[in-house]
KEKOLRO-836056 format. One record per residue (C-alpha): x, y, z; residue in three letters. Coordinates in steps of 0.001 Angstrom, whole numbers, plus 500000, padded with zeros to 6 digits. Layout:
XYZala
...
END
This chain:
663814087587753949unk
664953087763757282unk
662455084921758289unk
662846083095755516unk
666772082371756200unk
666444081831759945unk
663670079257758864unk
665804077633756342unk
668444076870758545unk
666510075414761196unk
665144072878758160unk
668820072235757216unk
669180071074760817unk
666263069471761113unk
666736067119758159unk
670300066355758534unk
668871064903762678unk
666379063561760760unk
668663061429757697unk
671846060235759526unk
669503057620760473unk
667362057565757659unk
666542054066755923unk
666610052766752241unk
662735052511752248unk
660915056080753844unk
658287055050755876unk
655178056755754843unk
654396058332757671unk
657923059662759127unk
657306062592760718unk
661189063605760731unk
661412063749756569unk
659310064956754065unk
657577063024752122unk
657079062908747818unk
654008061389745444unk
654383062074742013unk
650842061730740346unk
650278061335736701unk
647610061862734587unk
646383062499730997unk
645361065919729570unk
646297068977730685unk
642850069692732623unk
643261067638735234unk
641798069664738001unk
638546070793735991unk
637627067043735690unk
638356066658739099unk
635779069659740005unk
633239068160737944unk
634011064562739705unk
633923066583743441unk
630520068726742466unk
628283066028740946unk
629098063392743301unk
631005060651741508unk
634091058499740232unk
637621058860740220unk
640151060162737736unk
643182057202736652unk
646395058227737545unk
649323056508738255unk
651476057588741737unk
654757057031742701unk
655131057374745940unk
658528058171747687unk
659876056245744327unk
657292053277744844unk
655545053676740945unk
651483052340741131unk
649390052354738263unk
645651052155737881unk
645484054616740546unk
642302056689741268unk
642502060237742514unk
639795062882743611unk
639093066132745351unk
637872065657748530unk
636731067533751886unk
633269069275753364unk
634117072952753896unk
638014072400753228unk
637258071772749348unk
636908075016746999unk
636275075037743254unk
638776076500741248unk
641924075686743063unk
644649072712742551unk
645512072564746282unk
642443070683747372unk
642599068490749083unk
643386064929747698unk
642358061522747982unk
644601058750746572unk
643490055034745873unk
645795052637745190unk
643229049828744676unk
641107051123742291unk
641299048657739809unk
643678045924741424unk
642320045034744887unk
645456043553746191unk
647838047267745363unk
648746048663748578unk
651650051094749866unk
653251049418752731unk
649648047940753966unk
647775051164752921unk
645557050957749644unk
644386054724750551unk
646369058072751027unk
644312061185751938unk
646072064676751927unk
644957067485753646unk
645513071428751897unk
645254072757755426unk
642871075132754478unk
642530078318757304unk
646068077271759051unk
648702079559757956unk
650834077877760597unk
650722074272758870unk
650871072333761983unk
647385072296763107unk
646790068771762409unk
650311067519763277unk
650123068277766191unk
646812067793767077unk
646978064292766033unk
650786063950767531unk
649281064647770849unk
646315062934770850unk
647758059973770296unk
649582059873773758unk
646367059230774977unk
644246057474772043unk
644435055985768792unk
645114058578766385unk
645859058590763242unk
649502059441762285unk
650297062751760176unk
653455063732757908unk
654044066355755168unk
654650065437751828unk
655125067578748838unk
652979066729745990unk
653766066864741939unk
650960066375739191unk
652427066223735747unk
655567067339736876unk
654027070230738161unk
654500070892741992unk
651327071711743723unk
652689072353746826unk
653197070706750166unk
650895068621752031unk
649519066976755552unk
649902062938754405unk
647091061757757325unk
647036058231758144unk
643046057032756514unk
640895055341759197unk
640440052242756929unk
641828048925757934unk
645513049108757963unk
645104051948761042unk
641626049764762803unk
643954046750762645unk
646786048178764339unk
644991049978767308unk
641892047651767849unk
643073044342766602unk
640572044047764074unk
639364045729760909unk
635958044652760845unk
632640045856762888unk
630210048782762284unk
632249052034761252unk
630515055364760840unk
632268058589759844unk
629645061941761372unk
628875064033758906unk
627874063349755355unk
629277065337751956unk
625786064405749795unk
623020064602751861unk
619740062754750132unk
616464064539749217unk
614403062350750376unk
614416062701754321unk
611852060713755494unk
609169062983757545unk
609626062958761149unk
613444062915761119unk
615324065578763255unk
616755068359761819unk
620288069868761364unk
621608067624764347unk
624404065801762337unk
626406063165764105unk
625163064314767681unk
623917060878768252unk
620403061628769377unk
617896058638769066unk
615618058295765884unk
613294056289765836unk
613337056120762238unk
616331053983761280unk
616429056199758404unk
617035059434759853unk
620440058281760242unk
621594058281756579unk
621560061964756591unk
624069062436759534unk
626240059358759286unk
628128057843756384unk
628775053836756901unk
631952052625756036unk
631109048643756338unk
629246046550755100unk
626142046832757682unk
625648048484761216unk
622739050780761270unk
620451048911763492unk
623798048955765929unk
624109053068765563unk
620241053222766382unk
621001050948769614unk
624182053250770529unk
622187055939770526unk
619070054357772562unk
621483053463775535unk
622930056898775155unk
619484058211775755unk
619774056086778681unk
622825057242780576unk
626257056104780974unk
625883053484782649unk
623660052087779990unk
625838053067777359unk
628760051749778981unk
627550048087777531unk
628580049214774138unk
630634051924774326unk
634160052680775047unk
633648055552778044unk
637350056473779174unk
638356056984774953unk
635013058689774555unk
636369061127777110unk
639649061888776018unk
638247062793772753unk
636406065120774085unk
638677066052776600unk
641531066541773237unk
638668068622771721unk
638238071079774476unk
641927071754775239unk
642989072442771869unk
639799074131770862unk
638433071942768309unk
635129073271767299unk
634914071499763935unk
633739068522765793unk
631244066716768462unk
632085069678770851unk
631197072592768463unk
628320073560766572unk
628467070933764199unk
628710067343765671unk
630981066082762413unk
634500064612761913unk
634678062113763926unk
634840058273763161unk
632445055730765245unk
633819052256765025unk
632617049314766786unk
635503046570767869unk
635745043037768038unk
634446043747771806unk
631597044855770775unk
632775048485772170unk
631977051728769452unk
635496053791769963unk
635639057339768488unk
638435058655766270unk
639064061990765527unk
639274063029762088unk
639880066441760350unk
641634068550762768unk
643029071722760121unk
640622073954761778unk
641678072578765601unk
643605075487767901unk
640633077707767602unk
640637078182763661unk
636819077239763575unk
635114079362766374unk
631673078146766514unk
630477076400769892unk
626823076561768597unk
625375078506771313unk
626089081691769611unk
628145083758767833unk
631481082972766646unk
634089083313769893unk
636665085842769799unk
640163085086771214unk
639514085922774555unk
636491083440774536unk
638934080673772321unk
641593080954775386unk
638604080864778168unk
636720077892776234unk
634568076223779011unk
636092072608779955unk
632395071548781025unk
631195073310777122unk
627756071229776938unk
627332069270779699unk
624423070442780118unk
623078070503776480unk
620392067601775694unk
621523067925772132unk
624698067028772915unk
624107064120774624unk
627849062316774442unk
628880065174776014unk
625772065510778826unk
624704062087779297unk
628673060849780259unk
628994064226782326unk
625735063583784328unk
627870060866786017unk
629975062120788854unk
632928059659788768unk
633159059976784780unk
632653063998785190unk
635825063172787432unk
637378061523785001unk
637099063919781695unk
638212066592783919unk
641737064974785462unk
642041063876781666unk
641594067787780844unk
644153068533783591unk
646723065869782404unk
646998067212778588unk
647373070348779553unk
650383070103782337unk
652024067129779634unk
652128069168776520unk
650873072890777135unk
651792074417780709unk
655511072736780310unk
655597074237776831unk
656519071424775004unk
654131071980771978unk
655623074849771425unk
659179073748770400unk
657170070720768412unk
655347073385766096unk
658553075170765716unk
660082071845764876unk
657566071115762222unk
657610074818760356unk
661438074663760204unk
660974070986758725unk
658800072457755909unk
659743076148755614unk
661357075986752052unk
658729073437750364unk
656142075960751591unk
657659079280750344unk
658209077339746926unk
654201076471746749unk
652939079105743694unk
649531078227745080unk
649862078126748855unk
647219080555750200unk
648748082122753317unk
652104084568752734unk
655463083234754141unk
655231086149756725unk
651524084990757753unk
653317081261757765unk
655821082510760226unk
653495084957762427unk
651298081784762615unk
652613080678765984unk
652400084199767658unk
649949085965766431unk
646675086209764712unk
646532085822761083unk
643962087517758515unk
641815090588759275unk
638091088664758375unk
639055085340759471unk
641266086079762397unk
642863082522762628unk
644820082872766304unk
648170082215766378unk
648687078461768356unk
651528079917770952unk
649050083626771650unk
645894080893772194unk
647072077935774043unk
650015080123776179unk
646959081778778224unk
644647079153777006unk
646666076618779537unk
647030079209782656unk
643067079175782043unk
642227075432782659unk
645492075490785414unk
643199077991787875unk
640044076977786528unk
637612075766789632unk
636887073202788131unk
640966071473787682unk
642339073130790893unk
641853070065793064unk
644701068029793459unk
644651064341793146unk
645234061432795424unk
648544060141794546unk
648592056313794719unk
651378054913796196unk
652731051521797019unk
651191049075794229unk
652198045806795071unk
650722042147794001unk
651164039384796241unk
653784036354795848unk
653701032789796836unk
655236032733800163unk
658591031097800628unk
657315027856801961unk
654006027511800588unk
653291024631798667unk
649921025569797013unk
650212027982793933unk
648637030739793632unk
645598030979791431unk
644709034777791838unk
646115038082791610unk
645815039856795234unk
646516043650794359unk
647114046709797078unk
647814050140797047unk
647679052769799281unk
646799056339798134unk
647088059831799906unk
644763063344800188unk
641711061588801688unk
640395058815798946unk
636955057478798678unk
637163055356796964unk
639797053223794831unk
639041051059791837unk
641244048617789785unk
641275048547786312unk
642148045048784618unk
642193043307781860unk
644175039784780356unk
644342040301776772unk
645801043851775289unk
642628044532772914unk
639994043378775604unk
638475046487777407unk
639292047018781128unk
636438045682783508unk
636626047621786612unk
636554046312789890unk
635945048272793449unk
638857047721795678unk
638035047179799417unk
639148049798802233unk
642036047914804116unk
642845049247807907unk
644648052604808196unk
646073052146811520unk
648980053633812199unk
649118055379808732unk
649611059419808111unk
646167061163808209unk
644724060884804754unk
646734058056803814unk
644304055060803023unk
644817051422802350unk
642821049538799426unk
642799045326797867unk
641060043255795551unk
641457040078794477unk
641144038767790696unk
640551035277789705unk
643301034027787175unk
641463032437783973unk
644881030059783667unk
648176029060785567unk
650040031515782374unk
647765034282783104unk
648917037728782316unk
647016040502783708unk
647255044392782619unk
646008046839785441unk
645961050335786063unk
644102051744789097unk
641593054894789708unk
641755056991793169unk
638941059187794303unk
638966061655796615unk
636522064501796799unk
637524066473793994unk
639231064302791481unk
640290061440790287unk
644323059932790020unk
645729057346787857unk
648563055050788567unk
650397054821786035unk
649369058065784700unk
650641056544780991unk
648024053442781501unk
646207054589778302unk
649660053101776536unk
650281050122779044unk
649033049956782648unk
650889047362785206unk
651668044086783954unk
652200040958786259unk
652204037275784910unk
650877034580787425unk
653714032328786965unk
656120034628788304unk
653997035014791495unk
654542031465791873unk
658333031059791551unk
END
């Protein structure tokens, strides 16, 4: 009881923060309120149907929805979810589609609304977070709770998570169409044709048997497989073959996300699933993460043995893999000692951000208050109110001994701080400056001359640039400049990039490499790197 009021009055303060600036029209995917979809349907036996739908493999049940007072009909709901759907239960998780029978029906630009049950996260804040996080570094999609009614009845609260379908591709790659793969299929066929390998999933080894991928991916547009078969070739290859059609740096902070917040239901555990593959209008494949309820060491599974106990959650190897030939997005990037460099300065920058400074601590006490009373109301929830609020601290169930986040990631981050691999320190790059049109020069500048100095011995320095926001970065070697006169270690590095027009805009970030590691400048350039316009060089 205790809990339960000390929890209830952090939500009261929570929410009144969160309204005083609260508009008419909830956005669907505020993360400071809580959300409300009202689903209704006819008959009484609404979840029976929707086990039969779920277990042989087809349609939808009408419905109508009203969404945070937004009323849709022709709706279509089902069940949906791999291991995180059981028969028998109303909290399963959902999936809601507003287009089912008029194309054009939409909820502020989304015509699909999956919720997630949470399944094995007493804590509620698994995904939440996860995603919250991992989109300070990469698209991700966004995540809210919202409590859900059907008939009236309340079913208890949910994880509203942001559907990788156009609306999100649009607004994070500029485009909704290209080849789009989700790893992992829920019916697989059983006809495999002979030959094909088995049990790999979406590890993206090569088949020579375009086939052989219908088992392990599901496509999401309208045609692509002979473009997964060539993704997969190159990756066979090597990175630097793979680089051609596939987004590297993203690729690693996936994985890099993955390994610091011990997500094993994914590419880095036994199972290469839940992840989306989606190829831009660059031609690039980017990743997406998808189904992160089992993230924070919930699933345990790194598939080279037994399940990990806590000790081996909170001492996860950063380099888990790299030298696995089944893995090869993992081994095949790793293999290559500047991107190597890379995945592991990435590793080192999510953990002193949001885990050594604490900061995702207070967050997933932030979201439990927020949903504290909606979640002791839930007749159906799975997990106890005390196993809610021991969640964060300590390990919950006596079979399934889901680790509490703060007793993981509190000695899971003083791990990766002393591990061997993260103790080298990073040049720090200094002095970024782009070159002006001199006071009394007549000709105008048609190129962007960019320098920087950097500290801690570099090797090497390499700029990063682009001139359009969705286009990927090309990288470009910057030359060694003299050091004369300059404190020992201190180097000077240029390069020079041709301007495509006198309005010319260019983005940059820039790489230093020293011996150990790698150092970014600015460290937030997966947001927005430098920007510099050409004209005003020329005023």
């Amino acid at each position: 009881m205790k809990n339960l009021i000390l929890f209830f009055f952090t939500f009261l303060a929570v929410s009144a923060s969160a309204q005083s600036g609260a508009k008419a029209t909830r956005s669907l995917f505020d993360n400071k309120t809580i959300g409300e979809i009202r689903i209704k349907v006819a008959g009484k036996n609404w979840s029976d149907v929707l086990d039969s739908m779920r277990i042989y493999g087809g349609g939808m049940l009408n419905a109508s929805a009203t969404i945070d007072g937004a009323l849709y009909e022709g709706v279509g709901i089902r069940f949906r979810g791999d291991k995180s759907y059981v028969t028998g239960l109303k909290r399963n998780p959902f999936l809601i589609k507003l287009n089912m029978t008029n194309p054009e029906q939409n909820h502020q630009g989304y015509a699909a609304l999956k919720l997630s049950a949470a399944v094995r996260d007493p804590s509620m804040v698994r995904e939440v977070l996860f995603h919250e996080i991992a989109a300070k570094y990469m698209p991700s999609s966004k995540a809210c709770y919202t409590k859900l009614y059907v008939n009236d009845e309340y079913i208890g609260v949910f994880i509203n998570v942001e559907s990788v379908e156009k609306q999100m591709l649009e607004a994070n790659y500029g485009t909704g169409k290209g080849a789009f793969f989700k790893a992992g299929v829920d019916y697989k066929s059983d006809n495999t044709p002979s030959g094909c390998k088995l049990n790999i999933f979406g590890s993206m080894e090569h088949e020579d048997n375009i086939e052989c991928y219908k088992n392990n991916f599901e496509m999401n547009s309208t045609s692509g497989w002979s473009e997964l078969q060539e993704l997969t070739r190159l990756l066979s290859q090597g990175a630097k073959e793979v680089e051609k059609v596939l987004d590297i740096d993203r690729t690693l902070w996936m994985l890099a996300l993955n390994d610091v917040m011990v997500n094993l239901n994914s590419y880095s555990g036994n199972h290469s699933v839940n992840y989306y593959i989606f190829r831009d209008g660059n031609g690039k494949f980017q990743p997406i993460h998808w189904d992160l309820n089992l993230a924070f060491g919930s699933y345990k599974n790194t598939g080279l043995g037994s399940d990990l106990d806590l000790k081996g959650l909170q001492s996860l190897d950063p380099l888990l893999h790299s030298d696995n030939p089944y893995k090869p997005l993992i081994s095949q990037l790793l293999k290559d000692p500047f991107y190597k460099k890379i995945y592991l300065a990435h590793i080192r920058q999510i953990n002193e951000e949001n885990f050594l400074n604490g900061s995702y601590e207070k967050r997933a006490q932030e979201l439990q208050g927020m949903i504290v009373v909606p979640f002791n109301d839930d007749k159906y929830k799975t997990y106890s109110l005390d196993d809610f609020t021991q969640s964060l601290k300590g390990t919950v169930g006596k079979r399934s001994k889901i680790p509490g986040i703060v007793e993981l990631m509190a000695k899971r981050a003083k791990y990766l701080k002393n591990h061997p691999e993260l103790t080298s320190l990073p040049s720090a790059v200094s002095d970024v400056k782009v070159m002006g049109r001199g006071k009394f020069e007549n000709q105008a500048l048609n190129a962007f001359h960019i320098s920087a100095k950097a500290d801690r011995f570099p090797k090497r320095m390499v700029l990063c640039y682009r001139f359009q926001h969705n286009e990927p970065y090309m990288m470009l070697s910057m030359s060694e400049e003299n050091t004369a006169g300059m404190p020992s270690g201190v180097k000077a590095f240029s390069a020079m990039v041709e301007a495509k027009t006198k309005d010319a805009e260019l983005e940059y970030y820039i790489i230093a490499e020293n011996a150990g590691t790698v150092g970014f400048a600015p460290a937030t350039y997966t947001k927005e790197g430098y920007k510099i316009k050409l004209s005003d060089l020329n005023k």
